[in-house]
Structure formats: structure tokens, C-alpha cells
C-alpha positions in Angstrom: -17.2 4.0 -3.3 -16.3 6.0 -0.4 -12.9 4.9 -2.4 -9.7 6.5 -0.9 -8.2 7.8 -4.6 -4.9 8.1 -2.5 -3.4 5.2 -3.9 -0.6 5.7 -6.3 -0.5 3.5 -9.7 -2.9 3.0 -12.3 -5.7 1.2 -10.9 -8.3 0.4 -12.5 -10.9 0.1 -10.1 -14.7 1.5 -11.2 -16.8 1.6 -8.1 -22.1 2.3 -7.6 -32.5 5.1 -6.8 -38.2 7.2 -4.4 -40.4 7.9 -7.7 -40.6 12.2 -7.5 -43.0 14.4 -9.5 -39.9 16.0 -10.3 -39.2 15.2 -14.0 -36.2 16.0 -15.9 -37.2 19.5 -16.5 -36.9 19.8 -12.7 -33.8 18.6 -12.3 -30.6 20.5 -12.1 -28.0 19.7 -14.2 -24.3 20.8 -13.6 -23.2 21.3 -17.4 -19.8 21.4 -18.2 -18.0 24.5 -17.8 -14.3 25.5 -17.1 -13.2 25.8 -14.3 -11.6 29.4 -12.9 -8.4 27.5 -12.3 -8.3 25.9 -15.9 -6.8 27.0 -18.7 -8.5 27.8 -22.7 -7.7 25.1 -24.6 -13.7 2.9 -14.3 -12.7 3.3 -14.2 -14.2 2.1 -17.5 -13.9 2.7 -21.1 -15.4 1.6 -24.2 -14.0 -1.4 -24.9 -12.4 -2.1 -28.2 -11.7 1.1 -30.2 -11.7 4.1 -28.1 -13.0 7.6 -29.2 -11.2 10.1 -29.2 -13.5 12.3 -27.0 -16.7 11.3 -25.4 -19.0 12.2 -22.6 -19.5 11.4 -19.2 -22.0 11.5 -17.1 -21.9 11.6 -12.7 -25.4 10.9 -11.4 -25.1 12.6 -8.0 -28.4 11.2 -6.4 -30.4 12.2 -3.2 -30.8 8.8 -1.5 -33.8 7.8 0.4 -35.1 5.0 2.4 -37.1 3.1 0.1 -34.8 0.8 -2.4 -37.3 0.5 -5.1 -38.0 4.3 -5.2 -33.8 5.1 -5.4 -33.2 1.9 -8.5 -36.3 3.8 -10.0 -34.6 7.4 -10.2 -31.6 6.4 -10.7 -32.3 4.8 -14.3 -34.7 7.6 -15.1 -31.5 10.1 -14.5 -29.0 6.9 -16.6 -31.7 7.8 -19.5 -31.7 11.7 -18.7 -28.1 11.6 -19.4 -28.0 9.1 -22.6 -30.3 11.4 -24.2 -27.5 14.3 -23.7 -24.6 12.4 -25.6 -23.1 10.2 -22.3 -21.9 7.2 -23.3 -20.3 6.8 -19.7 -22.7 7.0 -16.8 -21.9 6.8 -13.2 -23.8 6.1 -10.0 -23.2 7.0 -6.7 -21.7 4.3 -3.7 -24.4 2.7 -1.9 -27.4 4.2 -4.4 -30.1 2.2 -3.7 -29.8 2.0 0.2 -28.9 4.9 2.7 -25.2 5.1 3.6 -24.8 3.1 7.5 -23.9 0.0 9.1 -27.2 -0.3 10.4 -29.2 -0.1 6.8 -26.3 -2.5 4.7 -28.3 -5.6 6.3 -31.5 -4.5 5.5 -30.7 -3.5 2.1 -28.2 -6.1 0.6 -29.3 -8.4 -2.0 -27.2 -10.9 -4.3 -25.5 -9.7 -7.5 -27.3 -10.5 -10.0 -30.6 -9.1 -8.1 -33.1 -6.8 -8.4 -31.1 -3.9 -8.7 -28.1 -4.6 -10.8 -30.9 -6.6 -13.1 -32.5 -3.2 -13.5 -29.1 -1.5 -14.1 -28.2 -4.3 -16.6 -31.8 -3.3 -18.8 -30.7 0.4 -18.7 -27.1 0.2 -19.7 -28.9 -2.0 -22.7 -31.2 0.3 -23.5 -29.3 3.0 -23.2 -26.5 1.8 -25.0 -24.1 2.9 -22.8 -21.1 1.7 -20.4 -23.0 2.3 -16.7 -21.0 2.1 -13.4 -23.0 1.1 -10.6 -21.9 3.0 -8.1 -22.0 0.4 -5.7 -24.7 -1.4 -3.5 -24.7 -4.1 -0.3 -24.3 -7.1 -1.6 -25.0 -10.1 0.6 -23.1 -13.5 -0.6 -22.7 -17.1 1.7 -23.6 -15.0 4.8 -20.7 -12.0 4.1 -21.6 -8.5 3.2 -19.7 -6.3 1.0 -19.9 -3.1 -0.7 -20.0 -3.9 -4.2 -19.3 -2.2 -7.2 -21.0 -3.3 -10.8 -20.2 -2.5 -14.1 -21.9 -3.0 -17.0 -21.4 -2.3 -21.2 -24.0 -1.5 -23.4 -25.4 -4.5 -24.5 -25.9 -5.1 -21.1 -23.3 -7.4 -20.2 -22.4 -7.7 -16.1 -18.4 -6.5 -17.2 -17.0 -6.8 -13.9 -18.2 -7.2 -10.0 -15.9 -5.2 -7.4 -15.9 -5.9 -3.8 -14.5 -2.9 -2.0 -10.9 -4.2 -0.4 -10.3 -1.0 1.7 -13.4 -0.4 3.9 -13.8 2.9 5.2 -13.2 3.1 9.3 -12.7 6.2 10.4 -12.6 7.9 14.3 -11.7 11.6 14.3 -12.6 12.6 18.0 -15.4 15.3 18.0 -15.9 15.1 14.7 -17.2 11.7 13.3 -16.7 8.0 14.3 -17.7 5.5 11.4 -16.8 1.5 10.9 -17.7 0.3 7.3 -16.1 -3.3 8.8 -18.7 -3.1 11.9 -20.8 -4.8 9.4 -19.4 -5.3 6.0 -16.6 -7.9 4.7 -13.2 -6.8 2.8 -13.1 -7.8 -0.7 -10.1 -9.4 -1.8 -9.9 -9.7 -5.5 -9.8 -7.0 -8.3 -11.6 -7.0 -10.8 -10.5 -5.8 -14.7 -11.2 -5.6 -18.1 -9.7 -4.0 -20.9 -9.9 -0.2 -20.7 -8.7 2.5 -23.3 -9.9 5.7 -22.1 -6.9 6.4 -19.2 -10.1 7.5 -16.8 -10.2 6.7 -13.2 -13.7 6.5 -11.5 -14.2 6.8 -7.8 -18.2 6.0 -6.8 -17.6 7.4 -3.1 -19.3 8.8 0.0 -16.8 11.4 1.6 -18.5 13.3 4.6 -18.5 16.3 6.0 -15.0 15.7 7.9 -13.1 14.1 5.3 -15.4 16.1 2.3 -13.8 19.4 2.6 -10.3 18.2 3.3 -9.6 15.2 1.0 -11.9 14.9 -1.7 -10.9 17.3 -4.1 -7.3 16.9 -3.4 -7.3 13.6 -3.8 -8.8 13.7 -7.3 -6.1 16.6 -8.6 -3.2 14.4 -7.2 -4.3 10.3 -8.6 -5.1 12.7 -12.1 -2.1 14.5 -11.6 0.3 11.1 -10.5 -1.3 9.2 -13.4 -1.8 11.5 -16.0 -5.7 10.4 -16.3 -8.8 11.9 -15.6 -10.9 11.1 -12.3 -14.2 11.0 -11.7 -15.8 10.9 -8.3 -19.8 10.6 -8.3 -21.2 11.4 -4.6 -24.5 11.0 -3.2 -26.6 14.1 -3.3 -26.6 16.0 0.4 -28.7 14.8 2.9 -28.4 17.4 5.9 -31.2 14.9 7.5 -29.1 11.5 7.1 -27.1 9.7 10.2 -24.5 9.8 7.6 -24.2 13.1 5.6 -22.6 12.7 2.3 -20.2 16.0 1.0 -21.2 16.0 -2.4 -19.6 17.7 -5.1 -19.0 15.0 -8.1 -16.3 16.3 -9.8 -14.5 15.7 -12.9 -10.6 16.9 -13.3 -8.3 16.3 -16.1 -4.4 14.6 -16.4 -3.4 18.6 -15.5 -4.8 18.2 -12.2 -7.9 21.3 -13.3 -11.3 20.9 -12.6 -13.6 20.8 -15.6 -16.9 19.9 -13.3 -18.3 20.0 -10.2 -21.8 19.4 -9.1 -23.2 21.7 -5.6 -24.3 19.7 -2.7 -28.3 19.2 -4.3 -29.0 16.1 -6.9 -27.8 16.9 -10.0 -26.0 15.5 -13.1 -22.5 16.3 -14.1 -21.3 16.2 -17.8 -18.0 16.2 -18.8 -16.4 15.4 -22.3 -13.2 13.7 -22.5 -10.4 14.6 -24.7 -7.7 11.7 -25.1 -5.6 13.9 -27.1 -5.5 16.7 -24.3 -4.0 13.3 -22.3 -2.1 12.4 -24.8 -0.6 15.6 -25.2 0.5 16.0 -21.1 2.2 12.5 -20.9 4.3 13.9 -23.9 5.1 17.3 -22.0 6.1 15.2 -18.8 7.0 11.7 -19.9 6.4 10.1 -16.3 5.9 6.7 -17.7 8.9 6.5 -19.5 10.9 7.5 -16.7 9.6 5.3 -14.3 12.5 3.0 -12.9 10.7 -0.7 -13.4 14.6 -1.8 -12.4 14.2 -0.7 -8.4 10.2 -1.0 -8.0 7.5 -2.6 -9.5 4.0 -2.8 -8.3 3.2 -6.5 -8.0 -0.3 -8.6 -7.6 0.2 -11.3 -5.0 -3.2 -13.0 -5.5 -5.0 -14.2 -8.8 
């Protein structure tokens, strides 16, 4: 959710559709392939037992400018992917409403609303933990870029409020000011996660796109020893605000196993816990870790 992955620690934060002729066969789907750096061989996970390996989808979505038309797609892709085996699916941030300061008024709406509401029905009949991506969420006069996650018998599971807005002013470049408009969360949110997976709904651009966002991902899997998964909006070359694209999946080894282009698409990736399991054995960070000189510590409830 235009989420900075540069924080250090294991956080568990899990970020966020008009109708097309274009069905599914018309859609192009990233499949899962290795990467040329990798070698042979929401963040949210099913709670309760975990699988050992599962599948995970990144809906990387071409946004438009009518709300009902983007919650429409969006579920029609959630199903898309069901049908191949995901038991995961991400969203995009801001899915159902272009990316600006000027549209987050127009389109916020209250959580539960109209989209999450639809999101909750898919997750259902889906059977499937969805993240939201995120969408503007309006509450008691504040609005906030809001994350929603829900499990497969579509239960709301937990309600983010992004806590680090995105202000940015590189000179020449790009000016933007998430807090021009939008409110600071100031809670996390949590639930019981098994799957060591770290999911970033976000909207990098074409400044901070080719510099940050896949280092980022290689260096929080990398520091944590999880995977990350960062779901983008599709490209918009036409947008105020022009997304970089590129969901991407990477593994605790800090290699890429997907990547989606710049056009709408769907990323699979399947998730090995043993492969994870396997690297915190090889380097044993978490047993090292000195909990006598630091700590990371939550000042609020």
C-alpha cells in the first residue's frame, strides 16, 4: 500500500476493480517461473495449520475511474486465480479508486461498504484468504488508506490503516503528499500467521519504481528470512499518478521467483515453507539476535 518494505523486523502488516469484454482467456497471466538469478532447487496466512506449500496469487490491476467497474474486475480476476490453485490472493493499494489526493474524497466509503462487502462474498466463495489491497476509507470525518483482510469463510480478519503515508518531493522528478488529504493510522492490526510471508499492497512510481522497489523486497526477505510479496497497480502511462508495476514475489534467499510486466496481469507463486525452513537453519539470524541490548517494543495497544 504504497508500503515502504524498508522497515526492519517482522511485521506483519497485509496491505488492498470497469466491466471489459476481455475475459480470462484474454488476460495475461505471469506464471511462475525462475528467475535467471535463482538457483534449481500479510502478510497473511492460513490460520491454524499451515501447508507446507501453497499458492499465491498478485492481482496486478489496471485501474480506472469508475469504482463499480474496478470492485467488478477485481473479483472476476480473485475467481480467475481460485480456479488456478491460489489460496492467497492479493489486491492492489487503492484498487477500486485511481491513485491521487484529489480522487481519495471522491472515492472513500466506510469499511464495511460496498466494496469490502463484495470482497468479503468472494473470499467466501472462493474459499480463500484475500488481501484487499487497500481502498479510501472515510470514518468520523478522517480519511485513511485502508487495508482489509479477509479468510475464506469470509470473515473481515483484520482492518489496517496505513501509519506511514507516502510524501514524497524529489525536485524535477515528482512531488506527491498522501497526508494533503489522508489521515495516519495509528494502530496495527494482527492475527495469527504461520506462513513467514510478508505482503506489501503498494503504488511505487516511476521515480521511486525503478530504484526501490525491487530492492526493497530482496532486503525485508533477505533481513527476515520470509518471502514478500508486493502487488502493484497495472501501468497507466495516462494516469496523474503512474504506478511502476512489476508485482513481484522473492523468497527468504533474497531471488526472484515472479514478476509481472507493467500491463494487468496475475502473478502465481507457490510457497515452500521447508525452502524457509531450510535458510533460517543455514543462517540462524533469529537465534543470534541479542534480545539483551535491543528489543523492538509496541508503545500503544
Amino acid at each position: 500500500m504504497n508500503a515502504d518494505p524498508s522497515t526492519r523486523g517482522r511485521g506483519r502488516e497485509a496491505g488492498w476493480g470497469g466491466a471489459s469484454g476481455a475475459g480470462p482467456a484474454h488476460r495475461r497471466v505471469a506464471e511462475v517461473r525462475p528467475d535467471s538469478r535463482a538457483q534449481p532447487a500479510p502478510q497473511v496466512v492460513l490460520v491454524g495449520r499451515a501447508m507446507a506449500t501453497f499458492r499465491m496469487a498478485l492481482i496486478q490491476l489496471q485501474i480506472s475511474s469508475i469504482k463499480s467497474d474496478n470492485v467488478t474486475r477485481a473479483c472476476s480476476f480473485i475467481r480467475e486465480a481460485a480456479t488456478q490453485g491460489a489460496k492467497i490472493v492479493s489486491l492492489p493499494e487503492c484498487f477500486n479508486s485511481p491513485y491521487g489526493t484529489k480522487y481519495f474524497p471522491e472515492y472513500a466509503e466506510k469499511i464495511p461498504g460496498e466494496s469490502t462487502q463484495k470482497l468479503s462474498e468472494v473470499a467466501k466463495e472462493c474459499s480463500i484468504y484475500l488481501i484487499g489491497g487497500s481502498i479510501p476509507e472515510e470514518d468520523a470525518g478522517k480519511l485513511y488508506n485502508t487495508c482489509a483482510v479477509f479468510g475464506p469463510d469470509g470473515t473481515l480478519l483484520a482492518k489496517y490503516r496505513k501509519i506511514h503515508l507516502f510524501d514524497i518531493d524529489v525536485p524535477g522528478k515528482i512531488t506527491f503528499q498522501e497526508s494533503e488529504t489522508l489521515s495516519a493510522g495509528d494502530s496495527f492490526s494482527t492475527f495469527d500467521t504461520r506462513c513467514q510471508l510478508l505482503v506489501y499492497p503498494g503504488a511505487f512510481n516511476l521515480t521511486t519504481g525503478p530504484a526501490h522497489w525491487e530492492l526493497l523486497q530482496r532486503s525485508r526477505a533477505v533481513d527476515n528470512q520470509v518471502y514478500v510479496a508486493t502487488a502493484s497497480p497495472a501501468r497507466d502511462d495516462k494516469a496523474s499518478y503512474v504506478a511502476w508495476g512489476h508485482s513481484t514475489v522473492v523468497n527468504p534467499w533474497g531471488e526472484v521467483l515472479a514478476k509481472a510486466g507493467t500491463e494487468e496481469a496475475i502473478v502465481y507463486s507457490d510457497i515452500d515453507l521447508k525452502k524457509l525452513a531450510e535458510i533460517r537453519q543455514q543462517i540462524p539470524v533469529f537465534r543470534q539476535k541479542r534480545s539483551d541490548l535491543y528489543a523492538v517494543e509496541m508503545k500503544k495497544p
